[in-house]
N, C-alpha and C positions, 0 to 999 in steps of 0.2 A: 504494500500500500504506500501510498506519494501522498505525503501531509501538503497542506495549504503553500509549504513553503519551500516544496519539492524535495525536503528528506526524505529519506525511505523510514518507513515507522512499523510497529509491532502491535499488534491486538492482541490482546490477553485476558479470559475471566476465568473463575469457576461457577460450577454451574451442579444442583442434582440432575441426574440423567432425567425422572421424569418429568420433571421441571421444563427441560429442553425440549424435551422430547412433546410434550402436552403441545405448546410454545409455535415449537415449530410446526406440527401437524394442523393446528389451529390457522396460521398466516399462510401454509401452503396449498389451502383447500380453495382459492382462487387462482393456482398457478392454472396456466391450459395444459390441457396433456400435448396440447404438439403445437409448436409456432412459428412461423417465418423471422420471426424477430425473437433470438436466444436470450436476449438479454430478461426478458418476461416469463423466462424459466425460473428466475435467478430470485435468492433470499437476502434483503438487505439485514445481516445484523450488525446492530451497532452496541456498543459496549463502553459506558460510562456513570462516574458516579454512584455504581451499585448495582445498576439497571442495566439490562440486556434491552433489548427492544428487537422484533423481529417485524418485517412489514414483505410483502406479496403482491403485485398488482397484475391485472391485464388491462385487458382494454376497456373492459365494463365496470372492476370493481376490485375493492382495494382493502387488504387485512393491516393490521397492525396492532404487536401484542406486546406489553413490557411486561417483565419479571424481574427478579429478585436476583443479583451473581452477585460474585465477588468481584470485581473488578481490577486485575491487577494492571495491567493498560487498556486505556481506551483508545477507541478506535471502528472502524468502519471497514462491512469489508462483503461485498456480493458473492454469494455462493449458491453453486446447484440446486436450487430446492428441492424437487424429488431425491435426488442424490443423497442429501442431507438427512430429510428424513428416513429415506432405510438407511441408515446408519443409526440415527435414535434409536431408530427402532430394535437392532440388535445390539445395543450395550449391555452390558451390566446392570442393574439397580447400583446406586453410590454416587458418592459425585466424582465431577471430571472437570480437568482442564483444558480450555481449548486454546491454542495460539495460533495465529495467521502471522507470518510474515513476507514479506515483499520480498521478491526475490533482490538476493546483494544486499538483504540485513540479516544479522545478528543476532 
C-alpha cells in the first residue's frame, strides 16, 4: 500500500476469527458473482483506531460493516472478496492477525 505521501506503508490488526468472518460475509453479500469490472469483486478493509471497517459495492448497492480489532497499524487495503471469505470461513475459532504489506516494505 502507497500512503498519501507515497511511502510504502503496512496494515496491521487482530481480529476473532468469527468476528471477521460474520464481518466479512455480511459486506460481501453484495459482491456480483461475475463482473466486467474486477475491481467490484474487491473488499475494502480499513483498519484504524480499534475499528476494522469492511465495505462491498456494485453497481446497485452498497454494504459496510465496522467491528471491534486490535489495531496495530492502520491502514487501507482492497482484497478478493469471495476469496477472502472462504478463507474465514476455514480458520480456526481464536483470534488472528492479519498484515498486508506493499510490496518493497518491511
Amino acid at each position: 500500500m502507497v500512503g498519501a505521501r507515497g511511502e510504502v506503508t503496512t496494515m496491521e490488526f487482530r481480529i476473532e476469527r468469527g468476528v471477521l468472518a460474520d464481518a466479512v460475509a455480511w459486506a460481501a453479500r453484495v459482491l456480483p458473482t461475475r463482473s466486467p469490472v474486477p475491481v467490484l469483486g474487491g473488499l475494502l478493509l480499513e483498519a484504524a483506531d480499534g475499528r476494522l471497517s469492511v465495505s462491498g459495492l456494485d453497481y446497485e448497492a452498497s454494504a459496510r460493516i465496522e467491528v471491534d480489532a486490535g489495531t496495530e497499524r492502520p491502514g487501507r487495503v482492497l482484497v478478493m472478496g469471495r476469496r477472502l471469505l472462504d478463507v474465514c470461513r476455514v480458520l480456526p475459532e481464536g483470534p488472528w492477525s492479519a498484515r498486508w504489506r506493499a510490496p518493497g516494505s518491511r
